[in-house]
Phi, psi and omega in degrees: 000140184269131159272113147229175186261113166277327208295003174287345160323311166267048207290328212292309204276029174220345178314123134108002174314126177230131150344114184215153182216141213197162165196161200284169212195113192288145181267181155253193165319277178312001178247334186277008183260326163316326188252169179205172173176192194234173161276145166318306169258146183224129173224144187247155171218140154216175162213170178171134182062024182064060171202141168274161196218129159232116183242126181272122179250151162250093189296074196207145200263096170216151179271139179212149146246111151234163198229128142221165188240113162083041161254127195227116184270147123089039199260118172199186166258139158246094218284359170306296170192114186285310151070219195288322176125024184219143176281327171239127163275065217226083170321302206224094171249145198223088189279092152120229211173145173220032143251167180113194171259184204280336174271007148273023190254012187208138188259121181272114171246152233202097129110078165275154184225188127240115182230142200275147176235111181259157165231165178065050169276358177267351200260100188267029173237013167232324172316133189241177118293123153209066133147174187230181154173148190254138148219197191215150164289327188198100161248148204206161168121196192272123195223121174279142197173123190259132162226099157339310189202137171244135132243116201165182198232096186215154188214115177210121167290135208252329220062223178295011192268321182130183150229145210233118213214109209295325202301336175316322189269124189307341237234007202019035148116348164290104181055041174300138156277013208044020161282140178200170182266169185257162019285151147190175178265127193239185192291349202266348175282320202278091165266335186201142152274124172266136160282126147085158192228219137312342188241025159148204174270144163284147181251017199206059145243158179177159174211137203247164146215134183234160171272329207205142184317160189201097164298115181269186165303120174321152186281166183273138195085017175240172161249340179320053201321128162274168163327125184307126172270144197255184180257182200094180197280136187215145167224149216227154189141090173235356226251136181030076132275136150236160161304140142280343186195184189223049201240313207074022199266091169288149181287172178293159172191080200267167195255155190306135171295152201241000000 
């Protein structure tokens, strides 16, 4: 039986949370002809590759600075290759920074969701759940982030250093140690990422848990089919990574004076 650990999964939706207070106020015509939105929440149905899909978005723009340590997803045995015993190894992931200017000092998310991945959805004395996964339509700014063990489909340019790129592993991506021949960028190198570039956001993060492999969908505004996510904890971010350094080093992010 596979066990993983969801909650890290939900980090994006409480990170930078502050106390705020408020209080109603009648508008008029004219100031309510001034304004526009959306609904908070949105929800999809799809299917593709024989799984039903239901997705919850949070239609929102948010910034955030956080530091967390020693996330480990998805610990079970695997006799393939067992490695630290965890499908994500994640010493140290790290959103923004606080040396730089001020807009490197906050990680920008776009759209964060949640989706259900159903099979036998047509049968209803058969339908399951087998599995879920959290992502952002999009994110960009500096994200420090150590790694131990992946299981997942990533791609981050080294520059002269190499790439550091899961298709590389004989082992397809499952519980990789990064290890690859060189030139590449390997995990002992990887201290920080920038997401997204001059032409936009990265767009393909996300991290599922499943009872059974499952193909999604491209991500939105792209065409690009990701890498089959297996099962167990798998995490997919291949779309503008660079490297910040080839040191292994994350930049600082000491927390705000109290």
């Amino acid at each position: 039986m596979i066990r993983v650990g969801l909650v890290s999964l939900g980090i994006a939706a409480a990170l930078g949370a502050a106390p705020a207070w408020g209080q109603l106020r009648a508008m008029s015509e004219n100031e309510l002809s001034a304004e526009w939105g959306q609904g908070l929440l949105v929800l999809e149905n799809s299917s593709h590759g024989g799984h039903d899909f239901t997705r919850i978005a949070l239609g929102a723009d948010v910034t955030l600075n956080a530091n967390f340590r020693n996330i480990r997803l998805g610990e079970y045995s695997y006799a393939a290759r067992n490695g630290t015993g965890a499908d994500i190894d994640m010493p140290l992931l790290q959103f923004g920074r606080s040396d730089g200017t001020a807009a490197e000092r906050l990680v920008h998310i776009t759209n964060p969701y949640l989706e259900f991945v159903y099979r036998n959805a047509a049968d209803p004395a058969n339908r399951e759940v087998v599995g879920i996964r959290f992502g952002f339509d999009g994110i960009s700014g500096d994200v420090g982030l150590t790694l131990a063990a992946l299981s997942g489909s990533m791609r981050v340019d080294g520059g002269a250093a190499g790439v550091l790129d899961s298709r590389t592993d004989p082992g397809g991506g499952k519980r990789w140690d990064g290890a690859c021949a060189a030139p590449c960028l390997n995990f002992s190198q990887l201290g920080a990422v920038r997401a997204g570039d001059a032409s936009g956001p990265s767009r393909d993060f996300w991290i599922s848990a499943l009872k059974n492999s499952v193909q999604f969908q491209a991500p939105s505004g792209t065409t690009q089919m990701p890498d089959l996510a297996q099962a167990g904890i798998w995490l997919n971010w291949r779309d503008k990574l660079a490297a910040i350094n080839t040191t292994g080093t994350p930049p600082p992010n000491l927390p705000p004076a109290r």
